[in-house]
N, C-alpha and C positions, 0 to 999 in steps of 0.2 A: 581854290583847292576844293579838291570833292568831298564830301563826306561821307564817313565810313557806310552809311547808308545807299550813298548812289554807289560805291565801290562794290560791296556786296551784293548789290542788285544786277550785277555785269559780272562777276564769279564763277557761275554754272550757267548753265543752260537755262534752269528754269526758273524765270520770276518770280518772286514771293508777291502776293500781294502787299501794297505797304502799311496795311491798319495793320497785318501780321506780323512785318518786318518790327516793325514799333513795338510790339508786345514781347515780341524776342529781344530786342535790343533794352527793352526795361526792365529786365531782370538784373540785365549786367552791371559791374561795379568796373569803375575805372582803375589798373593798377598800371603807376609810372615807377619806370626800371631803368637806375643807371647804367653805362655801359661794366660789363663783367657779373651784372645782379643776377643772382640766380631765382627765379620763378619756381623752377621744379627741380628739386634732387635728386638723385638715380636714388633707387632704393626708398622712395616716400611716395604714398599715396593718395593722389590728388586723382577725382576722376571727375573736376572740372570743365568746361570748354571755354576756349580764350579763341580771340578773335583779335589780330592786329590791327593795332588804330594807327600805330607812327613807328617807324625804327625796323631793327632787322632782329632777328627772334633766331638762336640756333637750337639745336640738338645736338648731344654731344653722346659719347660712350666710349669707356675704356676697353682698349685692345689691348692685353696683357698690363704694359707699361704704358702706353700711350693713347692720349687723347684723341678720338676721331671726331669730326664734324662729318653727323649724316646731312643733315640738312638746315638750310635754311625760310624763314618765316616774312615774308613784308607783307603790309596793307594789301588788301584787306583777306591773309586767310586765316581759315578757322581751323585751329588743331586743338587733340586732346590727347594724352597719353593715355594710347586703347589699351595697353595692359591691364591698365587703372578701371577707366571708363569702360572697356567694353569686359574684360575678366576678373575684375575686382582682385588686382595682383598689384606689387608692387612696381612705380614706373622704371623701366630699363632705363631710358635715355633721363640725361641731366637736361634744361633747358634753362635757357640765360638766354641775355638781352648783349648785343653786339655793338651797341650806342646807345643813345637815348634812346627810350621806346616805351610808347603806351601800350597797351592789353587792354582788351574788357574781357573781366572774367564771367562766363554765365555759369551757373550750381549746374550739374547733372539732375539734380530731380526739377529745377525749371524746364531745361532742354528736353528732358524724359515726357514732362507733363503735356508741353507743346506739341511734340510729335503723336503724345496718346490723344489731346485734345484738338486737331486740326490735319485734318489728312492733308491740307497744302502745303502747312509748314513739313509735314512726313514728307512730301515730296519732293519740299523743297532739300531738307536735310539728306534726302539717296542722291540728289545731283550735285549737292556739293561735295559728295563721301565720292562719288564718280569722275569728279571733277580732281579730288585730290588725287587718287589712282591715275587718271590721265598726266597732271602732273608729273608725279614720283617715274612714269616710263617716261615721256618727255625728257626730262632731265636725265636718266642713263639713255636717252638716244643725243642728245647734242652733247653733254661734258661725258666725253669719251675719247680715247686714242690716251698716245701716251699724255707725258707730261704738258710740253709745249703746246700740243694742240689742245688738250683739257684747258689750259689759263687761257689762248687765244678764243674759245670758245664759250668762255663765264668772261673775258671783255667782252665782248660782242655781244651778246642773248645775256648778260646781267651785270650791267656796268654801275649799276648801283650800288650790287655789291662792293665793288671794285674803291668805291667813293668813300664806304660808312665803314666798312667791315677791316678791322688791324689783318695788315699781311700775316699775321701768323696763324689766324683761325683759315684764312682763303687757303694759306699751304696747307693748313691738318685738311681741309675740305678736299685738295687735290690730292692728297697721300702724299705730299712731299717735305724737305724741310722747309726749312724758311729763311735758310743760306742758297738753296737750287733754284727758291720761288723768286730772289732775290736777283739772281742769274737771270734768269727768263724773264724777270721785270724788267731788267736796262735790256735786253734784245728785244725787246717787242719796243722800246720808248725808239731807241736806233730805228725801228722802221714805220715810228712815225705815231703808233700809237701812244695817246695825252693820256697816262698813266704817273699821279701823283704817289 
């Protein structure tokens, strides 16, 4: 199995040096999260950065009455709630852990210092911020169409999900219930797809 260090050295585009990588990664503490643990609460301000070591890491937000999953998190990326982090506001999104899952959390004024202290680690930090935007369109270009194609689409390009993640968080992630998601699970097993 790789370590979170070779994972992140394949991320972005551009390599960190690894005496760099090492200095960045020594600030962090390890935080292990059962599944449902909440990390970060809508309305509390953490403007930490976490980096996933193991497990599946969501984002969640309420829509009037109902919970949404914007997104989800696995090895190795680095997020932080930029409300927090980048406006010093309180975080929108709730964030919890989907299974078991490790985090390293690094401080903000570590992460601040690195990037004021090392124009590589600077560099390396705008290609992983580039790398997440690449992402975030990525993903509304493949989980799109209606329903059936959205689920036929996160088996295929994220069947991992599919593996860790309780059917009810995948339906809030496709906007649907979790009696429809349930629907469209026995049609896609009838045509073959190995969905537990």
């Amino acid at each position: 199995m790789e370590t979170l260090k070779e994972l992140l050295a394949r991320e972005c585009n551009y390599r960190l040096d690894e005496s760099v990588m090492d200095l960045f990664l020594a600030g962090g503490k390890i935080v292990d999260l059962k599944p449902g643990e909440v990390l970060i609460h809508a309305g509390q301000y953490d403007p930490n950065v976490y980096i996933v070591k193991s497990g599946v890491i969501r984002h969640t937000y309420m829509d009037g009455e109902n919970e949404k999953t914007a997104t989800f998190a696995l090895a190795p990326t680095m997020f932080m709630e930029y409300h927090c982090f980048y406006a010093r506001e309180l975080s929108f999104y709730q964030v919890e852990a989907c299974c078991w899952s490790q985090v390293v959390k690094i401080s903000k004024t570590h992460y601040d210092r690195m990037v004021a202290e090392s124009h590589e680690f600077a560099r390396w930090a705008l290609s992983m911020a580039d790398n997440q935007f690449y992402y975030y369109e990525r993903k509304n270009s493949v989980i799109n169409g209606d329903a059936k194609e959205r689920f036929e689409s996160l088996i295929i390009n994220r069947p991992e999900l599919i593996d860790s993640v309780p059917m009810k968080i995948i339906a809030s992630y496709l906007g649907i219930t979790p009696q429809y998601l349930s629907k469209l699970k026995n049609q896609q097993k009838k045509r073959g797809f190995n969905i537990d």
